[in-house]
C-alpha positions in Angstrom: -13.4 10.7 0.1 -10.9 13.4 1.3 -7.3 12.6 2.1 -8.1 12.2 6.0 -10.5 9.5 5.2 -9.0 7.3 3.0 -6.0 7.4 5.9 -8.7 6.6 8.2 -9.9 3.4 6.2 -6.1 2.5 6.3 -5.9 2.5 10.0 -8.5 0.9 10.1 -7.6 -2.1 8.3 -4.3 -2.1 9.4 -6.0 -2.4 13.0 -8.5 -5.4 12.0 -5.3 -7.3 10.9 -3.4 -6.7 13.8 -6.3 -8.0 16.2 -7.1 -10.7 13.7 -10.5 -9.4 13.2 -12.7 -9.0 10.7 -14.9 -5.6 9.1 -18.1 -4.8 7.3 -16.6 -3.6 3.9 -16.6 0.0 3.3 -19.4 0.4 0.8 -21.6 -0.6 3.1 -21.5 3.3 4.7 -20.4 5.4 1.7 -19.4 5.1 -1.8 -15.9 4.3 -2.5 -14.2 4.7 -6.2 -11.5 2.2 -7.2 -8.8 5.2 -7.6 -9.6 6.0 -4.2 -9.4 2.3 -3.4 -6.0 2.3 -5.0 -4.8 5.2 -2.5 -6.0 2.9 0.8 -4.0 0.4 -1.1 -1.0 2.0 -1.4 -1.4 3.5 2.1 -1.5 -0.1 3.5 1.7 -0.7 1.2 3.2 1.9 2.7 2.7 0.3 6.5 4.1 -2.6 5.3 7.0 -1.8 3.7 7.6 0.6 7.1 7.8 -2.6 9.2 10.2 -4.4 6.8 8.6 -5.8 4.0 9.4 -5.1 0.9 7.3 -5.5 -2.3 8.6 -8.5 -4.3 5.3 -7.9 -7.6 1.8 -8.1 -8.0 -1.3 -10.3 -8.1 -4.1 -10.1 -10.7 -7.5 -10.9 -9.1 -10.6 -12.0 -11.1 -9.2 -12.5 -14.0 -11.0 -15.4 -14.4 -14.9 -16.2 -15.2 -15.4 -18.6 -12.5 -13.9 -16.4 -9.9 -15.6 -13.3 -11.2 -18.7 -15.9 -10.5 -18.1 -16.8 -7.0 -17.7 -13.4 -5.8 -20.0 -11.5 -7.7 -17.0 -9.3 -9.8 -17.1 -8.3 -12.8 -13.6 -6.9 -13.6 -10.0 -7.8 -12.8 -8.1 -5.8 -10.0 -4.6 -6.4 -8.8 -2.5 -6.1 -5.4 1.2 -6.0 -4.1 2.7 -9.5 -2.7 5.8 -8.9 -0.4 8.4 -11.1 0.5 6.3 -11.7 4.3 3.9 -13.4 1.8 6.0 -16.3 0.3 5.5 -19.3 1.7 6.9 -22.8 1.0 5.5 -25.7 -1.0 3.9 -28.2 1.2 4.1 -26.0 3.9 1.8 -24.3 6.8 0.1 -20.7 6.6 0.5 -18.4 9.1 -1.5 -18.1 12.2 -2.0 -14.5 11.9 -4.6 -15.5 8.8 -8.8 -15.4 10.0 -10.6 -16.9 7.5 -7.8 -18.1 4.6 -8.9 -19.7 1.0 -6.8 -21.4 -1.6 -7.1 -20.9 -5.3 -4.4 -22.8 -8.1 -2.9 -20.3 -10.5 0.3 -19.5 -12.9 3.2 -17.3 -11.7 5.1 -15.3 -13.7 8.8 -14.6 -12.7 10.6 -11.6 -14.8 14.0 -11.3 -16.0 13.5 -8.2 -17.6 12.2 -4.8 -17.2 8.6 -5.0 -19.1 8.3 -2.1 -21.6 5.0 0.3 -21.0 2.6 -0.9 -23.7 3.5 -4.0 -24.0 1.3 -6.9 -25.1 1.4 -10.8 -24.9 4.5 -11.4 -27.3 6.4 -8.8 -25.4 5.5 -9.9 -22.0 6.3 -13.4 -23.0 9.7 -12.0 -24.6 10.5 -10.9 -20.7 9.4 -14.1 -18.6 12.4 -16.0 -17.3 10.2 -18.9 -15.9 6.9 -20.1 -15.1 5.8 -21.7 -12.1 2.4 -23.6 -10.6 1.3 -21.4 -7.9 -1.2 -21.2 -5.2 -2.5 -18.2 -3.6 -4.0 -18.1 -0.4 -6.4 -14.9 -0.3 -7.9 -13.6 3.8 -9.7 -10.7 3.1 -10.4 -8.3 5.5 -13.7 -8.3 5.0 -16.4 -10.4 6.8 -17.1 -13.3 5.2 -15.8 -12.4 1.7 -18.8 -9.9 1.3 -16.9 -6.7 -0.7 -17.3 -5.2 -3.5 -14.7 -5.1 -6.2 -13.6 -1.1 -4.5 -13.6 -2.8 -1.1 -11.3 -5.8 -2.2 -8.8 -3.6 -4.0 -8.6 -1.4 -1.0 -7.7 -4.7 1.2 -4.5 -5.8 -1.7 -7.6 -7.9 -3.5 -7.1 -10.1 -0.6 -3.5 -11.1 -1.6 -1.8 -13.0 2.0 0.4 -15.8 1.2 1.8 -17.1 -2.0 3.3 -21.1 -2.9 5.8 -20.7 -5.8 5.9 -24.6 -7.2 7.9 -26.2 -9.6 8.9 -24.7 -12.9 6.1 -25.1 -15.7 7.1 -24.8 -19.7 6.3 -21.1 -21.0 5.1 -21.7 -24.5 2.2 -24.3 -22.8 0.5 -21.7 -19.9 -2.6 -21.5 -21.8 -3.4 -25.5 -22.3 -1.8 -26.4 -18.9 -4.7 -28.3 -17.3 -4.9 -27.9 -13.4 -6.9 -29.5 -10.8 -7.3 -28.2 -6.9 -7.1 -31.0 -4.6 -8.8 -30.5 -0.7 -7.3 -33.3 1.7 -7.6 -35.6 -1.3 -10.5 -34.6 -2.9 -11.2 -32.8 -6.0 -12.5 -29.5 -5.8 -12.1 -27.7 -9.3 -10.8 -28.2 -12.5 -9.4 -25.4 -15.1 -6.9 -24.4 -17.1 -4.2 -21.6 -18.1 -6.3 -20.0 -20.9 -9.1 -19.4 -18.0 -7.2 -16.5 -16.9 -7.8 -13.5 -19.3 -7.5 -15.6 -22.0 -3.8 -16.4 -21.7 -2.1 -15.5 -18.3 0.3 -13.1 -20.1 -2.4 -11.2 -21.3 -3.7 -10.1 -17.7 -0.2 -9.2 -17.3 -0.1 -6.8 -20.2 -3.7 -5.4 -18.7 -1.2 -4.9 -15.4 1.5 -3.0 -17.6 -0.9 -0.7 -18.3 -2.4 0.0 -14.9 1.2 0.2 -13.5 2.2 2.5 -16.1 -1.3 4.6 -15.3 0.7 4.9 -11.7 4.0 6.0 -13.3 5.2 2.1 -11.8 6.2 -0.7 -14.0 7.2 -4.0 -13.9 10.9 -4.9 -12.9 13.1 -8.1 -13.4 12.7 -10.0 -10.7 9.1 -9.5 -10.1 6.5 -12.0 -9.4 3.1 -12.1 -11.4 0.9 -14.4 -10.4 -1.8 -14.3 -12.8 -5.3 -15.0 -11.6 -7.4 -18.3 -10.2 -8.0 -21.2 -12.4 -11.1 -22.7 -10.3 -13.2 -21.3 -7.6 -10.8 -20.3 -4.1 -11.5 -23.2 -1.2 -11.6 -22.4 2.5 -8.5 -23.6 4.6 -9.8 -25.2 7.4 -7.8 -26.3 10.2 -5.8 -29.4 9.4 -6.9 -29.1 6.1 -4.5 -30.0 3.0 -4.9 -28.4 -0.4 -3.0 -29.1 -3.6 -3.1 -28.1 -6.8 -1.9 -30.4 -9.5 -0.8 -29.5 -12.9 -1.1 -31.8 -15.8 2.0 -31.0 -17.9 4.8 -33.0 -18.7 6.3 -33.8 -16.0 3.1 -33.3 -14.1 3.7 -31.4 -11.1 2.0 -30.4 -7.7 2.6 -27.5 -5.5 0.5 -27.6 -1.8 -0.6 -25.5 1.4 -1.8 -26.6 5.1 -3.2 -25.1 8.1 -2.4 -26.5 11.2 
C-alpha cells in the first residue's frame, strides 16, 4: 500500500470512531502486511496524541492460546494505551465504546528503562509492581471479524484499561484468575497462560519496540495479554475478575 493509502485507512478509522460506527476490516478489499499495519497504527497514534492524549505503554494481544482460539490468531501483536484509556476499578466505560468486551490480565508497571535485548530476568529486574488488570478491547471492526493485520492496524483493539490492586511479582505465572459476568463465572486461567510467563511477552515487546528504534521507559504500563476468553459488556452488565493470590483480590468494569 502506498503512503496515501495507509493515511486513507487512518481517516478512515479515525471517522468510524468518531460516529461510533463500525467497518468491514481492510483485508476484505486488499491485502495488508503487518508493517504496513503498524504505520496505520502509528498514524492513528499520531491523532491521538494531537488531541491531547498522550501514550502512557503498550498492550500485548494474543498472547494467550485461548485468545488466539477465539479469534482465529495465531501470533501476538501489541498496541499503545493512553492516559484517555485508564479507567477506574469498579467503575463505568465510556459511552463513546460500540461493541466493548472484557478480558482479566496482568499489568506490568516499570520503574526503569528496559535494556534492548532483554529477557525475562532482566525485565523482571525493571518491574516496580504488578497489578490485576482488565482490558476492555472495541475494535473497529464489525463484529470482531479482522485479521491479525486488521487488528493491529485498529491498536489490537486496545480502549480502556482497569489497573487493580497490587499482585506479588515473583508469583505472576501461578496466580490463578477467574472472570466473573454479573456474578457468574465465565473463564478460568492463570499467569503462565500468557506467553508462558507475562514477562516473557514483554521481552517479545522489547524486541518489536527496539525493531522501531522505541523502547520501554519507567513509568510505562504493560499489560500482558488475556487469561480467558474476552466477554461482551452488555448494558448494565458487571464484570470482575478475581485473582486468587494472597490476599485475594478483585479488580471490575460496568456499562451503564
Amino acid at each position: 500500500m502506498t503512503v496515501l493509502d495507509l493515511e486513507a485507512e487512518a481517516l478512515r478509522i479515525l471517522a468510524a470512531r468518531a460516529g461510533r460506527a463500525t467497518l468491514a476490516p481492510i483485508t476484505d478489499r486488499t491485502e495488508l502486511s503487518i508493517a504496513d499495519a503498524y504505520v496505520i497504527q502509528a498514524l492513528l497514534t499520531k491523532a491521538r496524541a494531537a488531541r491531547g492524549e498522550r501514550v502512557i505503554g503498550w498492550k500485548l494481544g494474543y498472547t494467550s492460546l485461548v485468545m488466539r482460539q477465539q479469534m482465529g490468531i495465531d501470533s501476538p501483536n501489541f498496541g499503545p494505551l493512553t492516559d484517555a484509556m485508564l479507567l477506574e476499578d469498579g467503575g463505568l466505560t465510556p459511552q463513546t465504546m460500540t461493541q466493548p468486551r472484557v478480558e482479566p490480565e496482568i499489568a506490568l508497571r516499570f520503574a526503569r528503562d528496559v535494556p534492548t535485548g532483554a529477557d525475562r530476568t532482566a525485565v523482571l529486574d525493571c518491574v516496580g509492581s504488578a497489578h490485576a488488570c482488565l482490558e476492555i478491547v472495541d475494535s473497529v471492526w464489525a463484529d470482531y471479524r479482522f485479521k491479525l493485520a486488521d487488528n493491529t492496524a485498529d491498536g489490537s483493539s486496545a480502549a480502556g484499561v482497569v489497573l487493580g490492586p497490587a499482585l506479588s511479582l515473583h508469583a505472576i505465572d501461578r496466580i490463578e484468575v477467574s472472570l466473573w459476568v454479573d456474578g457468574e463465572p465465565a473463564g478460568v486461567g492463570v499467569g503462565s497462560d500468557a506467553s508462558g510467563h507475562p514477562a516473557d511477552g514483554v521481552a517479545w515487546l522489547v524486541a518489536q519496540l527496539a525493531a522501531r528504534n522505541d523502547r520501554l521507559r519507567a513509568g510505562d504500563v504493560v499489560i500482558t495479554g488475556g487469561l480467558t476468553r474476552a466477554a461482551p459488556l452488555m448494558s448494565g452488565s458487571v464484570i470482575s475478575a478475581r485473582f486468587a493470590c494472597d490476599p485475594p483480590v478483585k479488580v471490575s468494569v460496568r456499562r451503564g
